[in-house]
N, CA, C and O atoms as a Tinker XYZ file with bonds, in Angstrom:
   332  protein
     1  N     46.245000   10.865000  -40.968000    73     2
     2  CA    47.522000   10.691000  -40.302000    64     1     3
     3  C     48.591000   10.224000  -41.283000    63     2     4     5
     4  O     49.730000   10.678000  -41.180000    81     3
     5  N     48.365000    9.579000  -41.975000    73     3     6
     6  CA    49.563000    8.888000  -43.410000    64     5     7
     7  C     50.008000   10.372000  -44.524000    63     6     8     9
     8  O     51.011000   10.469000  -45.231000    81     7
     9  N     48.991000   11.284000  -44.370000    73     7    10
    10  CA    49.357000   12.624000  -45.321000    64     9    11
    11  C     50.419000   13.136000  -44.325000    63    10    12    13
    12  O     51.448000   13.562000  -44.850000    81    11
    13  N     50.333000   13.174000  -42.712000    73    11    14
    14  CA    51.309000   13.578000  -41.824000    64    13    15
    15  C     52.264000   13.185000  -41.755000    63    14    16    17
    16  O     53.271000   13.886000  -41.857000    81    15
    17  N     52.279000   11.954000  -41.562000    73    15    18
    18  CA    53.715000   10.935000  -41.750000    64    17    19
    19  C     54.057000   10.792000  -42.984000    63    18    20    21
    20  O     55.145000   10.221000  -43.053000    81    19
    21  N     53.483000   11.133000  -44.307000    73    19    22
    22  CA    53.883000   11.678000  -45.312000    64    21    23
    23  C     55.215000   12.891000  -45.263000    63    22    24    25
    24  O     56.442000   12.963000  -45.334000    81    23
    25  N     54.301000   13.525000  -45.133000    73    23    26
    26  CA    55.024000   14.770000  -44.888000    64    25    27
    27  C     56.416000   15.090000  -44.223000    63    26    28    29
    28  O     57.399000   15.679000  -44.674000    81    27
    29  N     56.147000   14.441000  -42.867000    73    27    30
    30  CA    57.479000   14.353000  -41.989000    64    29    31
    31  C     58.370000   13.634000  -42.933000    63    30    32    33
    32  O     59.162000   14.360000  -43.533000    81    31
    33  N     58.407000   12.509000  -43.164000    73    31    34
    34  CA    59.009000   11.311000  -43.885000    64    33    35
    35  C     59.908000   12.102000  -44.936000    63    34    36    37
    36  O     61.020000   11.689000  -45.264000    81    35
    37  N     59.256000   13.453000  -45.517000    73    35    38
    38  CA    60.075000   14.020000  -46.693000    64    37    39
    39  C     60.191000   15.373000  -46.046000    63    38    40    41
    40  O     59.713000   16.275000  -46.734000    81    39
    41  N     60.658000   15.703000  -45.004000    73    39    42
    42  CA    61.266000   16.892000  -44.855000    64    41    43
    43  C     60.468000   17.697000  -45.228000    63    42    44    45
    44  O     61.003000   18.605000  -45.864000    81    43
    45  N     59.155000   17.805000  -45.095000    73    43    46
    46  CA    57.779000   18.719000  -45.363000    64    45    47
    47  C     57.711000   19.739000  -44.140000    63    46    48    49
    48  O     57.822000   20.962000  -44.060000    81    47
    49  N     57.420000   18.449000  -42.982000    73    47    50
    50  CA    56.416000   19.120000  -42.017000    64    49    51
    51  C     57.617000   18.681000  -40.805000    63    50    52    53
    52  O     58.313000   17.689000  -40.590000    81    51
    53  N     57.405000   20.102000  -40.131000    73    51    54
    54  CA    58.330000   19.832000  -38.973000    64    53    55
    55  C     57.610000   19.479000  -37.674000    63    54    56    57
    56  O     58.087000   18.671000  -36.877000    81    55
    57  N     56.369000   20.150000  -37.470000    73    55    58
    58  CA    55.301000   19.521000  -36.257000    64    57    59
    59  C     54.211000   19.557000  -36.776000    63    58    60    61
    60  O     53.960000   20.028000  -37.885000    81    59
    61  N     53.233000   18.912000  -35.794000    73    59    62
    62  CA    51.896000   18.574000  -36.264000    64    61    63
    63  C     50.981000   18.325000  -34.918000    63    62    64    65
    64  O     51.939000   18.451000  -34.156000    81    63
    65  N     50.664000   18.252000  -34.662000    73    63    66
    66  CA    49.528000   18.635000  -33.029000    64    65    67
    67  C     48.205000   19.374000  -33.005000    63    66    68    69
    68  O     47.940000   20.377000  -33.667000    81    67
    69  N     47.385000   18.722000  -32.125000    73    67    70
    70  CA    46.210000   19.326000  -31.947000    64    69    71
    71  C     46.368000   20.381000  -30.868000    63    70    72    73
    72  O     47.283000   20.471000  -30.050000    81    71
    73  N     45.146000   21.283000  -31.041000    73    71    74
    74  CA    45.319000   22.547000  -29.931000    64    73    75
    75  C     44.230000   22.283000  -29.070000    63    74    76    77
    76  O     43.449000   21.346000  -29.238000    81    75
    77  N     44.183000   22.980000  -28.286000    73    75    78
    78  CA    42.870000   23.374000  -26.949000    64    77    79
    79  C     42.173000   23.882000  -27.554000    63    78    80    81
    80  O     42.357000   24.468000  -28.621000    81    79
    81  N     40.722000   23.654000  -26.622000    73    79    82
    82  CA    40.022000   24.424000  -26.998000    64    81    83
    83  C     40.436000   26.547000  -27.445000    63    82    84    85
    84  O     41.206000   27.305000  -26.854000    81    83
    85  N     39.692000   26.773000  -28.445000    73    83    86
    86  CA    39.776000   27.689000  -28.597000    64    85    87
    87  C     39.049000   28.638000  -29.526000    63    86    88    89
    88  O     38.166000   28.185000  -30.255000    81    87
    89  N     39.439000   30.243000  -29.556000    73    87    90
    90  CA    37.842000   31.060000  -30.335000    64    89    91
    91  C     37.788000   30.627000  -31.637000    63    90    92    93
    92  O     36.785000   31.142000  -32.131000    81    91
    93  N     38.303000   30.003000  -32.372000    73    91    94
    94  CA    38.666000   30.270000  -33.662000    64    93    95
    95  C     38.280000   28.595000  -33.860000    63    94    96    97
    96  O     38.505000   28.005000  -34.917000    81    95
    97  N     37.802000   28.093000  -32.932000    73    95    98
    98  CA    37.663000   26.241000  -33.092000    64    97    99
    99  C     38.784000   25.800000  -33.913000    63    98   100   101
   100  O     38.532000   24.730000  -34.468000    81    99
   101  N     40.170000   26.367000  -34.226000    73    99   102
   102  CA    41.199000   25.267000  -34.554000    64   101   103
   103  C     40.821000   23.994000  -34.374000    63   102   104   105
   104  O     39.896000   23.905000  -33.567000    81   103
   105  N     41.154000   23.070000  -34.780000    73   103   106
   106  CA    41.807000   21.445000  -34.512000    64   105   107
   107  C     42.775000   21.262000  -34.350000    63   106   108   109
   108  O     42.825000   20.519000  -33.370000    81   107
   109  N     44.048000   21.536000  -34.818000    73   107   110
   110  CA    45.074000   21.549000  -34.803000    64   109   111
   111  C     46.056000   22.471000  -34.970000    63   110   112   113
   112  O     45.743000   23.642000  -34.756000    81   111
   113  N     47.395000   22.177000  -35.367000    73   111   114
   114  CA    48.424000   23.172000  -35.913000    64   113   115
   115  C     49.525000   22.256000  -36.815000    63   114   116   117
   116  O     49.734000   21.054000  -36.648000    81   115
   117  N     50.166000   23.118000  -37.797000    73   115   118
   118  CA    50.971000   22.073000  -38.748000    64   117   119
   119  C     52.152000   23.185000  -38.841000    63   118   120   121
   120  O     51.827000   24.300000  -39.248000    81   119
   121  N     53.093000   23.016000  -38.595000    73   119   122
   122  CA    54.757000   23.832000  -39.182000    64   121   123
   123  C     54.996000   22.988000  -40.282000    63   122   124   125
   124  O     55.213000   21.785000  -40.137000    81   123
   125  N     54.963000   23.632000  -41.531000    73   123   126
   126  CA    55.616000   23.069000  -42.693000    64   125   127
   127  C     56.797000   23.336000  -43.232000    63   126   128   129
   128  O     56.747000   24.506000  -43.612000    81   127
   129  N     58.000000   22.799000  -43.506000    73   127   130
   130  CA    59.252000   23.231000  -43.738000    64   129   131
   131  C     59.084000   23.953000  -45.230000    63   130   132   133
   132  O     59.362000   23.426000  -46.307000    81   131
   133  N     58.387000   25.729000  -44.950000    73   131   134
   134  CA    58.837000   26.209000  -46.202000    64   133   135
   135  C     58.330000   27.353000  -46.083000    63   134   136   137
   136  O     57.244000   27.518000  -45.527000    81   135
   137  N     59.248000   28.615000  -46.737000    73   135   138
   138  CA    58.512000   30.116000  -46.703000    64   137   139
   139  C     57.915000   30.516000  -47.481000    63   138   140   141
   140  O     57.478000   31.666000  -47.447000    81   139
   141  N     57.654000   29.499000  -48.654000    73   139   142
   142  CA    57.015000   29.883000  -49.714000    64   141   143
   143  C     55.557000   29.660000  -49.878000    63   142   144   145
   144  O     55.377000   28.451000  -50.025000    81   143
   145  N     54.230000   30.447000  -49.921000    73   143   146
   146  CA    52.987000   30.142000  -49.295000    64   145   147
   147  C     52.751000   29.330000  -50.428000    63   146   148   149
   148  O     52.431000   28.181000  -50.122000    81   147
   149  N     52.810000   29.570000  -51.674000    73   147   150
   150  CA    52.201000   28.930000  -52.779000    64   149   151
   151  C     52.381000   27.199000  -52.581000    63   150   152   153
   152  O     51.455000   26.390000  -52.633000    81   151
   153  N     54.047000   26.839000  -52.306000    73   151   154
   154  CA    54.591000   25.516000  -51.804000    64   153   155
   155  C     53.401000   25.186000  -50.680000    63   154   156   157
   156  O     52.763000   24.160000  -50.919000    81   155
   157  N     53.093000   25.798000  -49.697000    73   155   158
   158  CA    52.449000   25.486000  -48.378000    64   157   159
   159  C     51.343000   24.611000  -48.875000    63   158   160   161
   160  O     51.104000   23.429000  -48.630000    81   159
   161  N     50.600000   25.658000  -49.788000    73   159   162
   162  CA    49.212000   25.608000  -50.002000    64   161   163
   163  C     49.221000   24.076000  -51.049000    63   162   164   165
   164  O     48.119000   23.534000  -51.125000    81   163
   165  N     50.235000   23.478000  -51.726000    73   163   166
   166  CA    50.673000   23.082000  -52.517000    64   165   167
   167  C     50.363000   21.532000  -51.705000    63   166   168   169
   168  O     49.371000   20.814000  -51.840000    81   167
   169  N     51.655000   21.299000  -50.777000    73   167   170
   170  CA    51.543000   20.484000  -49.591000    64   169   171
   171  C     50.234000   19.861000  -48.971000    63   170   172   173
   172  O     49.964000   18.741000  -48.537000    81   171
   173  N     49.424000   21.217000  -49.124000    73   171   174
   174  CA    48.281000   20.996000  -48.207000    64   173   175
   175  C     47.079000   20.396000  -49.194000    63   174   176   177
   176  O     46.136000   19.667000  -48.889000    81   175
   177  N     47.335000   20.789000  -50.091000    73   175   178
   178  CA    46.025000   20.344000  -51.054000    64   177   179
   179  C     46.480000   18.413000  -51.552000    63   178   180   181
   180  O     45.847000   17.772000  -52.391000    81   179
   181  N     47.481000   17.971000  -50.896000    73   179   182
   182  CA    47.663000   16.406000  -50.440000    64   181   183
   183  C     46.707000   15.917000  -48.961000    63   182   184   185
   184  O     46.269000   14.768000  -48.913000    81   183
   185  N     46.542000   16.549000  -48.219000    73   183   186
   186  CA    45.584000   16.314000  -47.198000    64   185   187
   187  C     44.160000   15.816000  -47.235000    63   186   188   189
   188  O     43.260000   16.654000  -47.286000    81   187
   189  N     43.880000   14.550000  -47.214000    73   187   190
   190  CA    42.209000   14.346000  -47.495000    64   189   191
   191  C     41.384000   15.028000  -46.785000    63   190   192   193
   192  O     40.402000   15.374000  -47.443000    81   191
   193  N     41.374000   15.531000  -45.190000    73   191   194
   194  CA    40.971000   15.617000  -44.664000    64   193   195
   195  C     40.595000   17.346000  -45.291000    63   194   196   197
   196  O     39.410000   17.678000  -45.250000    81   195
   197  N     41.271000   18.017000  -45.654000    73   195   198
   198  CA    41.309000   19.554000  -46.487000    64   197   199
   199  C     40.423000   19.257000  -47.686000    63   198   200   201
   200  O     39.346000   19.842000  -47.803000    81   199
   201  N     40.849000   18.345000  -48.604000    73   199   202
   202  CA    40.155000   17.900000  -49.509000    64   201   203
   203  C     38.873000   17.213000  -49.585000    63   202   204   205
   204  O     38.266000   17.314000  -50.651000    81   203
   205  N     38.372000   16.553000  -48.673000    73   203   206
   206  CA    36.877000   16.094000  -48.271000    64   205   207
   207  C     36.006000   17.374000  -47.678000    63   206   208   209
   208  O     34.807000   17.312000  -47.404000    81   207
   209  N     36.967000   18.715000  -47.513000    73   207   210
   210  CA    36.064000   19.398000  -46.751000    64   209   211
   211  C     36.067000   19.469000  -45.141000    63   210   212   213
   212  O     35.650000   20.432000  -44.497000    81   211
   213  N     36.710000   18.066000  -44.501000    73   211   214
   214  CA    36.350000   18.257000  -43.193000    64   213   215
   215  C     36.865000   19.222000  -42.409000    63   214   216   217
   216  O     36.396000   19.756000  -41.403000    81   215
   217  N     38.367000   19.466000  -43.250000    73   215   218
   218  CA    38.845000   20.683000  -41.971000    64   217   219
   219  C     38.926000   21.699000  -43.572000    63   218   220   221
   220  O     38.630000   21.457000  -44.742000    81   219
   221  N     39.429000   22.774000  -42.918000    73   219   222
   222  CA    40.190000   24.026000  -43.423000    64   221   223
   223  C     41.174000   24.415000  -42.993000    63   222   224   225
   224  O     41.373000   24.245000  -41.790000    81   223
   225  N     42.266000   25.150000  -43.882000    73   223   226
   226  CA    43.780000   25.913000  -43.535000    64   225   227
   227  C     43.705000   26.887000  -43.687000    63   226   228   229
   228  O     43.127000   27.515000  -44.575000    81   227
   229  N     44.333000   27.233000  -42.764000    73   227   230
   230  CA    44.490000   29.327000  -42.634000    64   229   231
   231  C     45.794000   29.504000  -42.660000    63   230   232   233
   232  O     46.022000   29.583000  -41.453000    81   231
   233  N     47.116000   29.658000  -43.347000    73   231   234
   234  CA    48.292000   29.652000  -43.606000    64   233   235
   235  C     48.507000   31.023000  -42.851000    63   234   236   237
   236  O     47.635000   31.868000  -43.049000    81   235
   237  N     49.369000   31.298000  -42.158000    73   235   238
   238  CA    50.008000   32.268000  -41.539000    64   237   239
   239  C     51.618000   31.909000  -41.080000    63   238   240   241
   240  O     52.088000   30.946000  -40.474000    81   239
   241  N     52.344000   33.347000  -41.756000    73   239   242
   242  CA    53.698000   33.211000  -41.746000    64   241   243
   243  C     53.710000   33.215000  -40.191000    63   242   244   245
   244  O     52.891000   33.665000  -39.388000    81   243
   245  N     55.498000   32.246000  -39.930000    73   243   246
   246  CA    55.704000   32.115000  -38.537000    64   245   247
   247  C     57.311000   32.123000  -38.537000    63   246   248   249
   248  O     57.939000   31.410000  -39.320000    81   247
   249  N     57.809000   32.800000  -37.802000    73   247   250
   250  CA    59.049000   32.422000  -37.693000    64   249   251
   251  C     59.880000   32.040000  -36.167000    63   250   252   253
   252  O     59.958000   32.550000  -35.050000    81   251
   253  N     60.261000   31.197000  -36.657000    73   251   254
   254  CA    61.257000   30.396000  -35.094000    64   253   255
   255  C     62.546000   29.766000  -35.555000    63   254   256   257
   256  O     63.102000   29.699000  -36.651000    81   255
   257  N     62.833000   29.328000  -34.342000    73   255   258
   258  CA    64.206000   28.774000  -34.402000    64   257   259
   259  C     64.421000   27.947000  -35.618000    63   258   260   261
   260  O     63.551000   27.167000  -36.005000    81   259
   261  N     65.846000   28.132000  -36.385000    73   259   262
   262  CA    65.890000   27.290000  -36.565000    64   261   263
   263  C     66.174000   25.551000  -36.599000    63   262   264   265
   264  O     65.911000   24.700000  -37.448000    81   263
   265  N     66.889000   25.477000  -35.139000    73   263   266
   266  CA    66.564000   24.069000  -34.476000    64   265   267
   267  C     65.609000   23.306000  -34.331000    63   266   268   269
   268  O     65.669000   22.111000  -34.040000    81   267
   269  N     64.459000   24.091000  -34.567000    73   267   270
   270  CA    63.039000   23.181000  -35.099000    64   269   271
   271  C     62.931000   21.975000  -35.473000    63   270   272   273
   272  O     62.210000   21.091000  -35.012000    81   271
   273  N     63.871000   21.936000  -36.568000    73   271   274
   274  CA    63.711000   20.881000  -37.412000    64   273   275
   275  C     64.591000   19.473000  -36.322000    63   274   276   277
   276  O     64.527000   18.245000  -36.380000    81   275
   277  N     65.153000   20.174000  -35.652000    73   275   278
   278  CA    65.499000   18.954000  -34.882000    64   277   279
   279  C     64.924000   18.302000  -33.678000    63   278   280   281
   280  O     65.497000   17.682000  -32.782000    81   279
   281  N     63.519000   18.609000  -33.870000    73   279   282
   282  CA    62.528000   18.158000  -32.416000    64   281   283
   283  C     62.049000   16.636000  -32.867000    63   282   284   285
   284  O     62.041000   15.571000  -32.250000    81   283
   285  N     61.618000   17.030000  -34.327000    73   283   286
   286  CA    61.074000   15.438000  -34.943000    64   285   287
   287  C     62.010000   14.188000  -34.160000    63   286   288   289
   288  O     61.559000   13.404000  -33.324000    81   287
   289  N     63.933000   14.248000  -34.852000    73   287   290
   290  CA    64.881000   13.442000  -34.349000    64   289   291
   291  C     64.792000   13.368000  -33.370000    63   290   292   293
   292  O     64.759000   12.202000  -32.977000    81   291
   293  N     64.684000   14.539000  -32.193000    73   291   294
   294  CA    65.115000   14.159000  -30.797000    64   293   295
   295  C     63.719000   13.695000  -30.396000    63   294   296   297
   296  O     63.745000   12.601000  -29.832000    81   295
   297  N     62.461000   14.251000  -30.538000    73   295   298
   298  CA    61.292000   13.658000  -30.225000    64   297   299
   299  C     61.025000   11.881000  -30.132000    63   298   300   301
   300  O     60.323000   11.342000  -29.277000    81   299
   301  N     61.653000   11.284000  -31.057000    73   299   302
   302  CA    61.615000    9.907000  -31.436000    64   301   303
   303  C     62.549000    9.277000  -30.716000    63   302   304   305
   304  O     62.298000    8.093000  -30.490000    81   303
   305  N     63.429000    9.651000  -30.337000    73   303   306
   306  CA    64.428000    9.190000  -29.182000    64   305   307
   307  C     64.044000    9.040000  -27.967000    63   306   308   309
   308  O     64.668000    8.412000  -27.112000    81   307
   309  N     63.109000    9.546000  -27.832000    73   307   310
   310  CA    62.838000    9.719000  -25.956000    64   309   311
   311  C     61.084000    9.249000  -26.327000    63   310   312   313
   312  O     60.520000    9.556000  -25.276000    81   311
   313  N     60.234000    8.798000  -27.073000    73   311   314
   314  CA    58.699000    8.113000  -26.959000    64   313   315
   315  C     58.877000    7.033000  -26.011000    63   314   316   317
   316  O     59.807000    6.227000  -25.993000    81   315
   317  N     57.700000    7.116000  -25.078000    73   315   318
   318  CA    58.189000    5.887000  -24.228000    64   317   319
   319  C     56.796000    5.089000  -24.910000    63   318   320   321
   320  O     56.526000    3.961000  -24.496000    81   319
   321  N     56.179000    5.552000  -25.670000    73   319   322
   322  CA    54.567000    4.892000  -26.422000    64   321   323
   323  C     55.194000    5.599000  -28.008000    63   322   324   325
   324  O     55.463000    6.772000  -28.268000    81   323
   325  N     55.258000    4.701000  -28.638000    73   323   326
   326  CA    55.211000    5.209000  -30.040000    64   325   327
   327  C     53.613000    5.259000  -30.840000    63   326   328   329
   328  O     53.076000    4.165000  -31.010000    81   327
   329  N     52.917000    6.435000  -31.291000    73   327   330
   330  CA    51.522000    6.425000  -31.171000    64   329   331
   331  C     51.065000    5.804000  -32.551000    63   330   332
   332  O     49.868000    5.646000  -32.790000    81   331
């Protein structure tokens, strides 16, 4: 979680969340602020959890809004539990 709040903290990572069950056993999902895969992969090899082995990344381009980046700000405004 500190590589996450890493990340956010420097304009890295725009979300971060776990998924449902699903075929592919994900754990999670990460939006990283960048189109460049090499940067991604770059980012990611800071992750212990990648680096111990426990999980793995499957990088796939995504494109969305770009207001994205403003969910983090407004997200933190409205926590009624800060986690």
């Amino acid at each position: 979680m500190a590589n996450i709040s890493q990340l956010v903290e420097q304009g890295e990572m725009i979300i971060a969340g776990p998924l449902g069950k699903n075929a592919q056993a994900y754990r999670g999902i990460f939006v990283l602020n960048t189109s460049d895969t090499l940067k991604a992969q770059e980012l990611l090899r800071g992750d212990p959890a990648i680096n111990e082995g426990l999980l793995h990344a499957d990088l796939y381009p995504w494109y969305g809004s770009a207001a994205l980046s403003e969910y983090l700000p407004a997200a933190d405004k409205i926590w009624k539990l800060k986690p």
